[in-house]
N, C-alpha and C positions, 0 to 999 in steps of 0.2 A: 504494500500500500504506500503511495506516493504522500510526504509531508503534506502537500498541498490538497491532498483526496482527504488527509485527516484532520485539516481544519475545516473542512467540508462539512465533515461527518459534526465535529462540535459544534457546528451552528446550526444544523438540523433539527436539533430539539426545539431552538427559538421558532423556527419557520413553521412547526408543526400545529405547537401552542397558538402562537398569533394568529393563522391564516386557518390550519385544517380543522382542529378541534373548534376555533368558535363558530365553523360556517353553519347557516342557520338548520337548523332541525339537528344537525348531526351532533351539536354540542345536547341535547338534549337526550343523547344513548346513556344509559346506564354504565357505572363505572366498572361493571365485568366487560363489555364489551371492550374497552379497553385491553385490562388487566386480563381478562382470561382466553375470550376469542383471541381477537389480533396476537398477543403475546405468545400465545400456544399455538398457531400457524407459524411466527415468525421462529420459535422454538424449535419446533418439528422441523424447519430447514436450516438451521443451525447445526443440530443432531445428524442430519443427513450425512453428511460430511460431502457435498456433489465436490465434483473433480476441479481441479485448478485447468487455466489454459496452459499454464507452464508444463505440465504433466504432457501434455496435447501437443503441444508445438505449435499452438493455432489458436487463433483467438475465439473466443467460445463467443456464444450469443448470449449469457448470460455477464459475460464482461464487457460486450457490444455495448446494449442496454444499460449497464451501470455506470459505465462512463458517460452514455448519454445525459445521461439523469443528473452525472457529479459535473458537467458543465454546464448544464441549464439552469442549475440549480446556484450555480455562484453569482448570478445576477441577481434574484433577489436576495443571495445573502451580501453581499454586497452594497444594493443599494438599503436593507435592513441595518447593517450595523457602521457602513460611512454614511448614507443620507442621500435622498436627493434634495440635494440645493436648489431654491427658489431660480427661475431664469424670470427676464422682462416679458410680460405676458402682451403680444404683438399678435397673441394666435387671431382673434375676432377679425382682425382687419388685416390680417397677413394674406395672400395670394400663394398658391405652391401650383409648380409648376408638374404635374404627376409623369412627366417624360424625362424628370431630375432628379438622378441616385442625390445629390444636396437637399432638396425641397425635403425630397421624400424621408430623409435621414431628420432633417429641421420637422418639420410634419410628428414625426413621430415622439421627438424630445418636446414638441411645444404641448403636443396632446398629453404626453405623461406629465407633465407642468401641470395641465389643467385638471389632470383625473389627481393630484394632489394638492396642487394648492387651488383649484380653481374648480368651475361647475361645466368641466367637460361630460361629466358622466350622466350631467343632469339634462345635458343639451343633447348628447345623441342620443337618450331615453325618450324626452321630448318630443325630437324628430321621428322619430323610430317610433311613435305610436302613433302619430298620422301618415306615414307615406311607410310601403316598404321596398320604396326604390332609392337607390345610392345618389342618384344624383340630387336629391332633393336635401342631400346634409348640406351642410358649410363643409369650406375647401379643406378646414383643418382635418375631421373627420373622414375626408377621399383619400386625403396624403397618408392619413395612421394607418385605413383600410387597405388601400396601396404598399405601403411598406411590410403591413405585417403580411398580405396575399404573398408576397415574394417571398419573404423567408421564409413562410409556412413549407411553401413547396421547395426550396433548398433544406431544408431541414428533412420534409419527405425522401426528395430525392438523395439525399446524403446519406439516410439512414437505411431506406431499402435499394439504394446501387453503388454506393460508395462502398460503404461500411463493409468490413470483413465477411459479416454474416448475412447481409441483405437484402441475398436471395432466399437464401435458408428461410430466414424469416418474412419473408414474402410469402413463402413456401406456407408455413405454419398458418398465417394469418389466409391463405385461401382455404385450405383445406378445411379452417374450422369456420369459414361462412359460408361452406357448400351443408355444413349440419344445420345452420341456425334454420328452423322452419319461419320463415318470414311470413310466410302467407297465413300460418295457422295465431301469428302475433299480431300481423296487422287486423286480421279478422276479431281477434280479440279486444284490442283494443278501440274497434267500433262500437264494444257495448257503452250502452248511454246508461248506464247507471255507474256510478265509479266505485261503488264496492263491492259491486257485481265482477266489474272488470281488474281491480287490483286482486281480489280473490284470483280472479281465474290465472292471470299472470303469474300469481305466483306458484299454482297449481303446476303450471306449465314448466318454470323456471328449476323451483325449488320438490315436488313431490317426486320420491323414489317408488318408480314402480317395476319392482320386480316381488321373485317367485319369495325371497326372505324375506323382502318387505312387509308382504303383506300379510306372511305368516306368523310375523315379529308381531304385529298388529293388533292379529288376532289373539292372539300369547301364542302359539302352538309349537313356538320356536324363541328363544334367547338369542337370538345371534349377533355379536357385535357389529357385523358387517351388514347394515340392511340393504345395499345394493347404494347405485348411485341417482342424483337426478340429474336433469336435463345438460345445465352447467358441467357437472362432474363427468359424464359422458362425452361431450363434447370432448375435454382435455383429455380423457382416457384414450376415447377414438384416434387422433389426432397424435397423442405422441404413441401408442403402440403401433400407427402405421408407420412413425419414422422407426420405432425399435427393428418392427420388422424387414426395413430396407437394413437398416444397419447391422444384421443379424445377418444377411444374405452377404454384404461384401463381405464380414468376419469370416464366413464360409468359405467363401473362394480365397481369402488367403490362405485357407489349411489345406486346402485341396492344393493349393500350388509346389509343383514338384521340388527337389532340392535347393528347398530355402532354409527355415525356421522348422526345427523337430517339434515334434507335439510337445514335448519338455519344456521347450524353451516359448512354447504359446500358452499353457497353460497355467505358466507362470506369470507370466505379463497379465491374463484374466482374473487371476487370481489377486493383480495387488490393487486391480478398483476396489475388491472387497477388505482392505485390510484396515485397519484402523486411521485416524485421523494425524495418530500420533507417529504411527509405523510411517504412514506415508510422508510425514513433513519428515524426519529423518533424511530418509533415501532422497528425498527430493531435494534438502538443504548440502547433501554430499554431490551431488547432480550441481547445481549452481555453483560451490565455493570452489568444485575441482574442475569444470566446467568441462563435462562429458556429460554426453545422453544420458538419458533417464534410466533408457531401457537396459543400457550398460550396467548401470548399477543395480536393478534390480535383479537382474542376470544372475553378475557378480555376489550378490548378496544371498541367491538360493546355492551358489556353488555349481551354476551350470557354464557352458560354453560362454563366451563375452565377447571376445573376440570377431566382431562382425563385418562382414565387408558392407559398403557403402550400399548397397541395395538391402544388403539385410539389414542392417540399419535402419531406413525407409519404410521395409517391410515390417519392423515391429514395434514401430512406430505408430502407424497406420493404425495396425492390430489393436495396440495400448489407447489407443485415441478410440479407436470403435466400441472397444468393450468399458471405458470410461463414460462414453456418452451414451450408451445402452443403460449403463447401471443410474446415471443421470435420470433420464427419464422416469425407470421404473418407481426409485426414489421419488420424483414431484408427484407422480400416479398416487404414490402411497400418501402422500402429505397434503396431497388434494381432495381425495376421491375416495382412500377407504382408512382415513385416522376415525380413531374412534376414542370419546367421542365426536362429531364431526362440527368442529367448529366454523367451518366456512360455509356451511348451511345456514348453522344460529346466527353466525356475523351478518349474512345477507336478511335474513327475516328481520331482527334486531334494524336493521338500516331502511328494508321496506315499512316498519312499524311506526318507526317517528318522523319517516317523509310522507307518511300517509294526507297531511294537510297540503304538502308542496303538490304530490301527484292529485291530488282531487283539483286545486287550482288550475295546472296545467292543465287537467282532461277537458277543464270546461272555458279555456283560453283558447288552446290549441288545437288541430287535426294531430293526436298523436298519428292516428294508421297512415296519414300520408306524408309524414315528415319523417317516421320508419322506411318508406320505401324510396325520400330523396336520399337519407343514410346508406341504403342499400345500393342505390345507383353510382352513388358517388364513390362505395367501397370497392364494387365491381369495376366502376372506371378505373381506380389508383390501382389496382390488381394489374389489370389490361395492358396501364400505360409502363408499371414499373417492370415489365418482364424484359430482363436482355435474352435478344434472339443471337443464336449462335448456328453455325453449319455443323455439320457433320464431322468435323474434323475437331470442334470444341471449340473456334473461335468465335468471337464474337462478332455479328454483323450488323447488327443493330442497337444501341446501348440509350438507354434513354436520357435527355437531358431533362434540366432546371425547366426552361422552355417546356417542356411537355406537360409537367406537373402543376406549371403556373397557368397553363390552358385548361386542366383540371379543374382546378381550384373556379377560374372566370365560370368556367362552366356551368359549375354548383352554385355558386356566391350567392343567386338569389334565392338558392333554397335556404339559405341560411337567415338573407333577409328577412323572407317573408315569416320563419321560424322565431323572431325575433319581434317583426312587427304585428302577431298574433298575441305574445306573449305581453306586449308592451302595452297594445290597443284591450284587449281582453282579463288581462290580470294583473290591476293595479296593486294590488294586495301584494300579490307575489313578486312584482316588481319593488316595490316598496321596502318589503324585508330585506333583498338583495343588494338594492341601495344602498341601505343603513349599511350591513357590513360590508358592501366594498368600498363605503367612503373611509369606514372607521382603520379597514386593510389599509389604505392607500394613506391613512395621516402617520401611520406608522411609517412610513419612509422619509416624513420629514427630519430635519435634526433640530435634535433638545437642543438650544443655544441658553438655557434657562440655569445648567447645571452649572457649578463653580469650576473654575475657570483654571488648578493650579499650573495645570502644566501647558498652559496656552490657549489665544482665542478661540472660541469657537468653540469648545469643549463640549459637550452635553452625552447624556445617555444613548445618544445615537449615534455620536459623533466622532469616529474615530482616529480624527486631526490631534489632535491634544496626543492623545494616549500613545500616539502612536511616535510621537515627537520626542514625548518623557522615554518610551522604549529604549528610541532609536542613546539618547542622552545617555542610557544608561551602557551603556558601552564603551571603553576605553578608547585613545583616541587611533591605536594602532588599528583596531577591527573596523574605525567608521574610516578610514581611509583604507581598508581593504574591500570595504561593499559600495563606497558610493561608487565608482567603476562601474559594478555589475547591475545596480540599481541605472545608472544612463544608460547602459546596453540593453536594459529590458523594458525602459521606457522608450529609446530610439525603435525596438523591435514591436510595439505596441502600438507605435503611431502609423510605421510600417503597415502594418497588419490592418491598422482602420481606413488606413486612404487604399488598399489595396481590395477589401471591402467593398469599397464606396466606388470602387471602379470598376468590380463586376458586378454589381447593381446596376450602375451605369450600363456596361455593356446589354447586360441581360435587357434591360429595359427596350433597349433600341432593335437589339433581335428579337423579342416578343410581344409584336405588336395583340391590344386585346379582343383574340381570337375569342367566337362564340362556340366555335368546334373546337376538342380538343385533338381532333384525328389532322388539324388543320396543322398542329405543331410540330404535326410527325416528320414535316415535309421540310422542317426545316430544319438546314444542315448543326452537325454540332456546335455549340457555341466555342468560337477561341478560348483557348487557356490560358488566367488570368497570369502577366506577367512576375517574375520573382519581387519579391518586396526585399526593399536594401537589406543586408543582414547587420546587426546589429553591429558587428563586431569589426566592420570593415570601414574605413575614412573616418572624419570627422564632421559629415553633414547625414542629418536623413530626413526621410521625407516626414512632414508631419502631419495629421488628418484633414486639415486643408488643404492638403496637394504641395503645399510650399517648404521650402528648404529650410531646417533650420539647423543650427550650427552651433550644436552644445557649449555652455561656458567650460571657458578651463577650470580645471582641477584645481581649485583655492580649499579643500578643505570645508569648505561651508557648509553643512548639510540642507540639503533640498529637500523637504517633508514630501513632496510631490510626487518624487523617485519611489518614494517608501508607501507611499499610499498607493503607489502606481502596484508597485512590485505585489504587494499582498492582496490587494481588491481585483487584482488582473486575474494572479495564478498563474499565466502562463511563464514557461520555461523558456531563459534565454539560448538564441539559439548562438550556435557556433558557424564561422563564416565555411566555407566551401572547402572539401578536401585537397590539399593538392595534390593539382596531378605527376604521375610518374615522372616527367621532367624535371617536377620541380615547381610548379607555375601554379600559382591558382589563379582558376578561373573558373566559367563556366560552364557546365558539363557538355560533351560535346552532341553536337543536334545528331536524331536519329536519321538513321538512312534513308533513302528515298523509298524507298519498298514499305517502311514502317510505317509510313506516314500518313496513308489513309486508313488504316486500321482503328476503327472505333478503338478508344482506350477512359473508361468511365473516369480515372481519376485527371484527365484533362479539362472536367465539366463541374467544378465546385464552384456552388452559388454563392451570393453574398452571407454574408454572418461571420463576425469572428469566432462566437461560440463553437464555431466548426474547424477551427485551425485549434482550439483547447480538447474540443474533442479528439481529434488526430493526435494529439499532443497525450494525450493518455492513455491512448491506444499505443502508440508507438512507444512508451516508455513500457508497457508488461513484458516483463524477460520469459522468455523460451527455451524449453532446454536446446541444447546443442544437436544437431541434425545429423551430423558424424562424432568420429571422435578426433576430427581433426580442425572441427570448426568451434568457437570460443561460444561460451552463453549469449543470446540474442537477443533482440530486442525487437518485436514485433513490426519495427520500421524496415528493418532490415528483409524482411520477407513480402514486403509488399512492393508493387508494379510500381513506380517512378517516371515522372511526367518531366522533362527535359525545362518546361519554364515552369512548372509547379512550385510554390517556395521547398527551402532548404528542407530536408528531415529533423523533425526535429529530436537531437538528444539520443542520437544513437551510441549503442555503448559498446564503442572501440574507443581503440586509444587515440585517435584523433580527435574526438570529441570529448577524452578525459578533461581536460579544461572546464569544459562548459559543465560537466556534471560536480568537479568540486566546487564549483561555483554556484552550483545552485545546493550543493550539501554545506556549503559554508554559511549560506543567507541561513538556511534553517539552522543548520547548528547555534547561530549568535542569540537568531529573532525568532525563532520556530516557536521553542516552548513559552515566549511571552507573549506572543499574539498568541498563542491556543489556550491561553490566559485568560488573555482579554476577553476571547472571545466565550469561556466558558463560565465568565463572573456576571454576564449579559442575559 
């Protein structure tokens, strides 16, 4: 776990408290729901012990996903524990240009101004219950709309085509909406009595009907497993169809003639099942002596070890299939047959106390036809995200940001109109909603009210002050060994937002707003955005306005700005370019001619920085070693490389040793007192 993943994790309790537990109805579940449900699901996969990536050599989908989460999740903790600072409120009578990655960037800062210190939330409420067409907002409200349609679908696109697992999980997420019976849910919920139809919904959802259920029922049987419902089936279906592909290749590698002896495969099957403790062992001698996995576990039954460069590969493979077989079986178990089964109670328990929210909505809303825009819209992203490949495995078709964003146009107004039912029909329910997303959004202000010792500005939100007195608190030898690294990760940050703001731009002007989204298809890949300076290299870089700026020399001063940059960013500075075998650094050399029209997906990343923090903690998970001739790895190192894509970040060889004691030294000084700060909050 990365320093920077574990002040993550410290502020999470805050974000939990403020934002999920008060939202309305759900603060009102009883305190087992809590303490027992949730607790004891999140227990049961604690206990599981599921598999590391490292173990794999590959990045799992379960570490896909949580870095997702650990970079999305740094902007509200960020803007939670530094503040969003009031700006001059210009939005009323401001003009944005929606053809302007600027406008649309300005648009989106002026709108968060208004939803916190202003009554933006009260005016697209407003509007949004008389008209439910977009043009009929103010211009501030098209630019927020505009800004967030874009990066929704970079975001889409990044996480099901970019992302290591994307297809995988593309995979998962079709195969369990070919279960959901949409027709027997939109038909239900046409009944016009609403506890006629929340009964039957949850009949549908939540009742186990099977042959122990109903025997359990009757008494005629005890049996702690009364089968599964609706939900619990779906996940069952759905991962025992991938167990059973992944049961099939396991096959054929036994079957494969002079490789791997049954000894030496039943062995590697055998150490999914080993303990948590057995496994971190063999796995921590696997990383510090940097050899395979599969080497050492080899060596540790006392069988052959000695493997050639295929067999190596070969039980590799093996060890990763029968890992994420025992994976599966395990979430099955913790899903679908714990007993007693607390993610049934968890869901009744949450249908119980939203029972006034869903009566509102039934009588606001079309639920059965805004189910079946959901449905349309899922089966589109399905459609669009599939990369098409030939016969040979490559890829011929790879879908862009472009496509997703014609998606998105496409649906928009099922969302308005979803919206302007809601608004025009259910003030009540509007109302409540109100209250606490006003009361959500004053929490990002900063307390300026608290005492002030350690500098202006101070307050319980505020963490200028604190972070000053930290910084102070440090000898003068260590604040002139990090302010260096602190400018190289504020020069690589500004890098990174104007490099942002310019495939926004690009995007914008290649996707004009298509009503088709099949219209998208036609249009060619988007160029790949160019390298953003690297930090490490001259003395100017670019800065979020596009313009040059030209760092002060090194007098020693300390710049609170550097330090607030470095810890509210997160991300990892990066290191400038390897050199090359001459000697020369430069720029990596352009691929061939031949290459060059081969769709290649990581050429097409959309705007958002949150997506270069995502990369950025993807590529730091270590990998065991793939030979025994190759060193522990870093997840960057095994992915496809884009010639003007920025730098990698923080891969771990010795070229980029530099850049990793640089960022073990920031943590080592400030680590544990911002994880301080942050857990006195």
């Amino acid at each position: 776990m990365t320093p920077t993943l574990r002040s993550v994790i410290f502020a999470t309790p805050t974000l939990v408290s403020n934002f999920v537990v008060t939202l309305p109805s759900l603060r009102n579940v009883s305190e087992g729901f809590w303490k027992v449900q949730v607790e004891e699901i999140i227990d049961n996969f604690a206990h599981a012990n599921l598999s590391e990536s490292y173990d794999k050599g590959a990045i799992g989908l379960r570490k896909t996903l949580a870095t997702a989460i650990s970079a999305l999740i740094e902007y509200p903790v960020r803007g939670r524990f530094g503040g969003f600072f009031p700006q001059i409120d210009h939005s009323t009578q401001a003009e944005y240009d929606l053809t302007s990655a600027e406008d649309l960037a300005r648009g989106f800062q002026d709108f968060m101004n208004g939803c916190v210190y202003g009554t933006a939330l009260e005016d697209v409420t407003k509007t949004g219950a008389e008209t439910d067409s977009l043009e009929d907002h103010s211009q501030l409200a098209k630019a927020f709309h505009e800004f967030v349609l874009v990066n929704l679908a970079s975001f889409i696109h990044f996480t099901l085509v970019l992302s290591p697992q994307g297809q995988y999980l593309l995979k998962l997420i079709e195969s369990a909406n070919k279960l959901i019976p949409y027709m027997l849910i939109r038909q239900t919920l046409k009944i016009g009595n609403v506890a006629s139809m929340i009964n039957a919904m949850v009949r549908i959802v939540l009742a186990k009907m099977s042959v122990t259920g109903v025997t359990n029922w009757i008494g005629l049987t005890k049996s702690k497993d009364d089968g599964m419902n609706l939900l619990q089936y779906i996940i069952s279906t759905v991962l025992h169809w991938d167990i059973r592909e992944l049961e099939g290749r396991a096959s054929k590698i036994k079957r494969e003639p002079a490789q791997l002896s049954q000894e030496q495969l039943q062995t590697l099957k055998e150490y999914a099942s080993k303990s948590q403790a057995e496994q971190e062992k063999l796995r921590q001698e696997s990383y510090d002596r940097s050899i395979p996995i599969v080497t050492v576990i080899l060596r540790s039954s006392s069988l052959p070890h000695n493997l050639t460069d295929l067999q190596q590969s070969q039980a590799l493979e093996y060890l990763s299939l029968n890992l994420a077989i025992r994976d599966r079986r395990e979430i099955i178990k913790c899903l679908c047959h714990s007993y007693p089964d607390q993610l049934t109670a968890a869901i009744r328990q949450v249908v119980d106390v939203y029972e006034p929210n869903i009566r509102s909505l039934h009588n606001a809303v079309n639920l059965s036809e805004s189910l079946g825009d959901l449905e349309a819209f899922i089966h589109d992203i399905i459609k669009v995200a599939k990369i098409q490949v030939d016969r040979s495995g490559e890829a011929t078709e790879v879908p862009s940001v472009a496509d997703f964003v014609a998606v998105n146009r496409k649906h928009q107004y099922s969302l308005h109109k979803f919206l302007h039912q809601i608004c025009k029909n259910g003030p009540e329910f509007v109302s409540i909603y109100m209250d606490w997303a006003k009361k959500a959004a004053s929490r990002f202000r900063p307390d300026t009210t608290g005492s002030t010792s350690s500098g202006a500005g101070t307050g319980s939100n505020n963490l200028t002050g604190q972070l000053n007195a930290l910084f102070n608190t440090l000898d003068p030898v260590s604040q002139q060994e990090i302010l260096p690294i602190l400018d190289q990760h504020s020069r690589y940050m500004d890098a990174m937002q104007a490099e942002s703001l310019d495939r926004l731009q690009r995007l914008i002007k290649s996707c004009p707003q298509l009503k088709n989204p099949a219209a998208a298809k036609l249009h060619s890949q988007l160029p790949s955005s160019p390298t953003p300076p690297s930090p490490a290299l001259g003395p100017a870089s670019a800065s979020a306005s596009g313009r040059i700026r030209t760092p002060r020399p090194d007098t020693g001063a300390f710049s609170l700005s550097r330090l607030q940059q470095y810890f509210k960013a997160g991300d990892t500075p990066k290191t400038p370019p390897s050199p090359s075998p001459s000697g020369k650094t430069g720029p990596s050399p352009s691929p061939s001619p031949s290459n060059n029209n081969k769709p290649n997906p990581h050429n097409d990343r959309g705007p958002g920085t949150f997506l270069a923090r995502w990369q950025d903690l993807l590529d730091q998970t270590p990998l065991t070693p793939c030979t025994t001739t190759t060193a522990t790895a870093r997840s960057s190192d095994l992915l496809p490389k884009s010639s003007e894509s920025p730098p990698a970040p923080t891969k771990y060889n010795n070229n980029n040793k530099q850049s990793i004691d640089n960022v073990r030294l920031i943590h080592e000084k400030l680590g544990p007192g911002f994880r301080k700060i942050l857990a006195e909050r």
